[in-house]
C-alpha positions as CSV (number, residue, x, y, z in Angstrom):
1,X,0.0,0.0,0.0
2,X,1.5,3.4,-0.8
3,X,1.1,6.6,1.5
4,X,1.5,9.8,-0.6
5,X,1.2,13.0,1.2
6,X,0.2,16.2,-0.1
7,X,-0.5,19.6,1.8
8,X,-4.3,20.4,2.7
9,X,-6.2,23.1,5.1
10,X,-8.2,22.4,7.9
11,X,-11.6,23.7,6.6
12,X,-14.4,21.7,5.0
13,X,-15.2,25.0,2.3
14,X,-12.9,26.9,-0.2
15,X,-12.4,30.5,0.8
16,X,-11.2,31.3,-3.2
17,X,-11.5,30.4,-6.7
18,X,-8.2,29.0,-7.2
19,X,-8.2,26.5,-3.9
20,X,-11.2,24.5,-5.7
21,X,-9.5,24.4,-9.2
22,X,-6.6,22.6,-7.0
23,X,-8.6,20.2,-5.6
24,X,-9.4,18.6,-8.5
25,X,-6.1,19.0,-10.7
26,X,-5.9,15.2,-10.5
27,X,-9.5,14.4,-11.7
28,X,-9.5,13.8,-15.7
29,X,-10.9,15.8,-17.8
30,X,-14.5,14.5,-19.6
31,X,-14.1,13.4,-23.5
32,X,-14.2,15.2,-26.4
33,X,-17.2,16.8,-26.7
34,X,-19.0,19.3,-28.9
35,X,-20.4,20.5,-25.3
36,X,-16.9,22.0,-24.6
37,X,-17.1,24.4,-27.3
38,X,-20.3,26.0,-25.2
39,X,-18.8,26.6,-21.6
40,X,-20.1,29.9,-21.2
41,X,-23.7,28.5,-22.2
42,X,-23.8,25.7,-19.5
43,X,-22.2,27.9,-16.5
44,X,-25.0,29.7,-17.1
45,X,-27.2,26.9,-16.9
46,X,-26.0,25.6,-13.9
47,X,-26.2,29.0,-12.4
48,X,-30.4,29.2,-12.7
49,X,-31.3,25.3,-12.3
50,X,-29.0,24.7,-9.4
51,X,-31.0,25.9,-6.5
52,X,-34.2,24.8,-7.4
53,X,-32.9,21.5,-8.1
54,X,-31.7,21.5,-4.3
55,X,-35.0,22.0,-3.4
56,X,-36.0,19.5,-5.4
57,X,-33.8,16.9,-4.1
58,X,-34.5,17.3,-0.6
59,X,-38.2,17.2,-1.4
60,X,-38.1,14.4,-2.8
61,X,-35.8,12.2,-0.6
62,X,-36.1,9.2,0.5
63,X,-35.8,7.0,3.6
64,X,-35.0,3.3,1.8
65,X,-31.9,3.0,1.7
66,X,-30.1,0.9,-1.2
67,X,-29.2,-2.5,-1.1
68,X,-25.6,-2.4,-1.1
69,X,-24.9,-0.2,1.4
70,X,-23.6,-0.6,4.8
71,X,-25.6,1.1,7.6
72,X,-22.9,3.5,7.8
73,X,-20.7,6.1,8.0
74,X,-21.1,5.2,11.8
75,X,-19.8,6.9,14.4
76,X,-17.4,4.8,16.4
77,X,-19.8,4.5,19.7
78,X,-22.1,2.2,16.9
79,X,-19.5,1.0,14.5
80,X,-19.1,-3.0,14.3
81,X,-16.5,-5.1,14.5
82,X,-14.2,-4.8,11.6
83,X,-10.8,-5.0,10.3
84,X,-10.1,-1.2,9.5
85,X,-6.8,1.4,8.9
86,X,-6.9,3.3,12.2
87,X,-6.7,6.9,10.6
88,X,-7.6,8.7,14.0
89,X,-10.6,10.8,13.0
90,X,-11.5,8.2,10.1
91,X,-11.3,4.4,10.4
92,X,-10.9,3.1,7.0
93,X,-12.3,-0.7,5.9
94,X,-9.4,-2.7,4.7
95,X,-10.1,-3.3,1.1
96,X,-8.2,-5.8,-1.9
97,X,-6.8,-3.6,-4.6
98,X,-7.2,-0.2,-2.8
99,X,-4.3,2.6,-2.5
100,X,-4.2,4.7,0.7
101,X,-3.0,8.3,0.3
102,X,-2.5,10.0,2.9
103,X,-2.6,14.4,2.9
104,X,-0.2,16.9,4.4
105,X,0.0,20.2,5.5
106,X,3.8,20.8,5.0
107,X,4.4,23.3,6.9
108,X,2.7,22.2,10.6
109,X,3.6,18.5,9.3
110,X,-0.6,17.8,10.3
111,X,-2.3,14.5,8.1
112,X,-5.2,16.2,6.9
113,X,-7.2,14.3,4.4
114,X,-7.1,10.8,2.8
115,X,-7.8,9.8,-0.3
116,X,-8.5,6.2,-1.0
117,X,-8.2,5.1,-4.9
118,X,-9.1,2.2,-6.4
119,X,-8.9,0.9,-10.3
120,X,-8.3,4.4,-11.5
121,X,-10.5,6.2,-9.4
122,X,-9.9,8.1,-6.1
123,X,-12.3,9.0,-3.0
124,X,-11.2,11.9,-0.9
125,X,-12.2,11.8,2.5
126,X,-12.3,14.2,5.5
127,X,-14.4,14.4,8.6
128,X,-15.0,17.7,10.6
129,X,-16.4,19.1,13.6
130,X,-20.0,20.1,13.7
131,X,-22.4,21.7,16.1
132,X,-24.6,19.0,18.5
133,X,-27.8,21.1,16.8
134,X,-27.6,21.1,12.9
135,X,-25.3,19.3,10.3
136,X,-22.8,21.7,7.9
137,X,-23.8,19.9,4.9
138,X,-26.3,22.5,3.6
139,X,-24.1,25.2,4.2
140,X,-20.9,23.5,2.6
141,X,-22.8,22.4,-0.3
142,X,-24.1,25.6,-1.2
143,X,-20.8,27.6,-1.0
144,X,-19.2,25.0,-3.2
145,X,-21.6,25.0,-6.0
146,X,-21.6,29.2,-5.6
147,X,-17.7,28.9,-6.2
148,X,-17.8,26.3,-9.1
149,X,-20.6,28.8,-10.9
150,X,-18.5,31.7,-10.2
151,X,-15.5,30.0,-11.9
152,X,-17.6,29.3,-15.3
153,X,-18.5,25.5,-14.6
154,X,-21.4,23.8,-13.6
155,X,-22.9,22.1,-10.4
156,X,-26.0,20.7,-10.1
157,X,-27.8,19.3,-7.2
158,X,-29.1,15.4,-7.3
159,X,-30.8,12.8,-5.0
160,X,-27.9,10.5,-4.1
161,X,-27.8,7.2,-1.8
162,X,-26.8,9.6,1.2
163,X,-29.1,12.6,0.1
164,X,-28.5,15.5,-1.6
165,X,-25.0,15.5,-3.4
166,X,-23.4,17.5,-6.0
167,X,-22.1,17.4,-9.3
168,X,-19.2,19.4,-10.4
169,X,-17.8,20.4,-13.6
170,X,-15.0,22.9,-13.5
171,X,-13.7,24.3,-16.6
172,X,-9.6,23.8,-17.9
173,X,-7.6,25.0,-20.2
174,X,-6.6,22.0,-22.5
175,X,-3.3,22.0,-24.2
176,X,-4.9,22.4,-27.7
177,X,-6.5,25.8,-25.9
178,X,-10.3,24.4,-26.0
179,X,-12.0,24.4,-22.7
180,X,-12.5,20.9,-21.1
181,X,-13.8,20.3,-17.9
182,X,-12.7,18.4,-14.8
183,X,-16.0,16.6,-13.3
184,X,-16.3,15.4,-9.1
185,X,-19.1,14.5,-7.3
186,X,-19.2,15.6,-3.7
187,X,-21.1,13.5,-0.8
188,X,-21.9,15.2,2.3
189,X,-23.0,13.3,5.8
190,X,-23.9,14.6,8.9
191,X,-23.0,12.6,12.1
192,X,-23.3,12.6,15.3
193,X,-21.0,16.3,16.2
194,X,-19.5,15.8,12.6
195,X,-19.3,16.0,9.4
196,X,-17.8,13.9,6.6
197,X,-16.9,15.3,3.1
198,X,-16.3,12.9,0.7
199,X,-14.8,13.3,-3.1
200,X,-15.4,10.8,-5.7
201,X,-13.3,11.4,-9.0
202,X,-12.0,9.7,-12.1
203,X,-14.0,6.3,-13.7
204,X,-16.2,6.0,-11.4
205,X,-18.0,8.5,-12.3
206,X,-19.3,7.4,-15.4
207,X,-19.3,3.2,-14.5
208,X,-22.4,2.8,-11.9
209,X,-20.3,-0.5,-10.8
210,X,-17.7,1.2,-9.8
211,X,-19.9,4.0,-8.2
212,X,-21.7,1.5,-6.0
213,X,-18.2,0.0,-5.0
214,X,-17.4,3.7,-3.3
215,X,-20.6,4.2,-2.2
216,X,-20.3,1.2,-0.2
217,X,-16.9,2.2,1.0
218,X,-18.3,5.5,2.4
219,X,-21.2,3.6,4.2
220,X,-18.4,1.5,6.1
221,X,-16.3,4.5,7.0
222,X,-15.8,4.9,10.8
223,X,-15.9,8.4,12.3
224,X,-13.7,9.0,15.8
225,X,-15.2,12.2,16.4
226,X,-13.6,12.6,20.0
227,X,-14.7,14.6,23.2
228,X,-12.9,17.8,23.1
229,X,-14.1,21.3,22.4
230,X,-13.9,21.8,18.7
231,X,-15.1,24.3,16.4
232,X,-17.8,23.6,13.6
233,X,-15.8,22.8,10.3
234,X,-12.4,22.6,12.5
235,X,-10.7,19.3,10.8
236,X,-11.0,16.0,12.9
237,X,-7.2,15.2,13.5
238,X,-5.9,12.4,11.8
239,X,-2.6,10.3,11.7
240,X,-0.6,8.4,9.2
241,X,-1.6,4.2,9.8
242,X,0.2,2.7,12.5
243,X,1.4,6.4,13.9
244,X,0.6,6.9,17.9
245,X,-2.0,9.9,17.7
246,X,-0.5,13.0,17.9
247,X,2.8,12.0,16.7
248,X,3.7,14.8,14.2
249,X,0.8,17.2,15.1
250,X,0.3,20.7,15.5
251,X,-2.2,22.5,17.0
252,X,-5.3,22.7,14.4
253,X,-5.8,25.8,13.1
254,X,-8.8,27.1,10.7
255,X,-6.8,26.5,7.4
256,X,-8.3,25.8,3.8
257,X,-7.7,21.9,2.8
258,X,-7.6,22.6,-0.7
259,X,-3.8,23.8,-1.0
260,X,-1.6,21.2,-2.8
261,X,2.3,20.7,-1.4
262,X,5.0,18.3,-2.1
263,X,4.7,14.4,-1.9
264,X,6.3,12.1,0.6
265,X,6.2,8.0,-0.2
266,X,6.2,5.6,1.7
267,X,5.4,1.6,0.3
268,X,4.3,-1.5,2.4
């Protein structure tokens, strides 16, 4: 299993344009499509239907939830017994085939994200503090889809297996100077005092197999939340795998976890 660490911020929004773009540098671009040529045309489509379509969604959700899913996230007062990566503020199922990468902030050496990538695809996760009376995912959601329409792509709201998600499209510069576009679709779940963010990019996008393999992973994904005083959207602290907690950690600070920084490789 390989551990690559790249520099994050401790906060589950972006706080400007260029911090979302970085994000999703590593996602791949969609086909070639006569839709590229039109950017300016479906920004401004996903600029009107967006909020209503969140509306929309929530109206219409519903309580059954899919066959192949776990009964999770849980939170780790109700998780079961299972072999897992000990992460500190996410447990991670062990899985055949899957790559762990692990997330730095360079310069207060903190783990801040992980990103778990299988067959070509790759599942960033993060967990955050929330307030005991509402979740964050609302408010998150709607800040990221005002930043991806401010940047010229598109975001649309949908019913997902965990409720509302949303679908991103930002707009690139491809080497032949069209515009392409690099999709994501962001999951949101609010816990118990938390709040996971999770980032699905690459194959799975497209191949509902492979979509339902992540979906389950994310339903099997332990939260440690923790008793401490923390403040909402403050990053849950997490480790490298087999590191005692705390080893390597700063004090947590309100940072953005969208900057990228240098790698560091480690192979089991």
């Amino acid at each position: 299993m390989g551990l690559f660490s790249r520099r994050r911020k401790n906060r589950s929004e972006p706080e400007t344009e260029a911090e979302l773009e970085e994000i999703l540098e590593d996602a791949p671009e969609d086909g070639d499509d006569p839709a590229d040529d039109t950017a300016e045309d479906d920004a401004a489509d996903g600029s009107e239907s967006s909020a209503d379509a969140d509306e929309d969604a929530g109206a219409e959700a519903s309580t059954e939830r899919p066959e192949h899913l776990e009964d999770g996230p849980w939170d780790v007062a109700d998780a079961p017994e299972e072999d897992r990566l000990d992460l500190g503020g996410i447990q991670v199922p062990t899985i055949d085939g899957m790559e762990l990468r692990m997330e730095m902030d360079q310069r207060t050496s903190t783990v801040t994200g992980a990103n778990l990538v299988i067959a070509g695809s790759s599942l960033q996760v993060q967990a955050f503090a929330a307030p005991k009376s509402r979740g964050l995912w609302d408010d998150v959601r709607s800040s990221l889809r005002d930043s991806v329409v401010k940047q010229g792509g598109t975001a649309e709201t949908r019913l997902g297996p965990f409720g509302t998600e949303l679908i991103t499209r930002l707009p690139v510069k491809r080497a032949d100077g069209r515009t392409g576009y690099r999709p994501a679709r962001f999951i949101g779940v609010d816990g118990p005092r938390w709040f996971l963010r999770a980032i699905l990019t690459g194959k799975a996008l497209s191949d509902a197999e492979k979509s339902r393999e992540f979906e389950t992973l994310v339903s099997r994904l332990v939260i440690v939340r923790g008793s401490e005083a923390m403040a909402p959207q403050e990053l849950i602290p997490l480790h490298l795998p087999g590191q005692r907690p705390g080893l390597m950690q700063q004090p947590s600070r309100p940072l953005d976890p969208l900057a990228r920084g240098p790698e560091i490789t480690e192979v089991r």
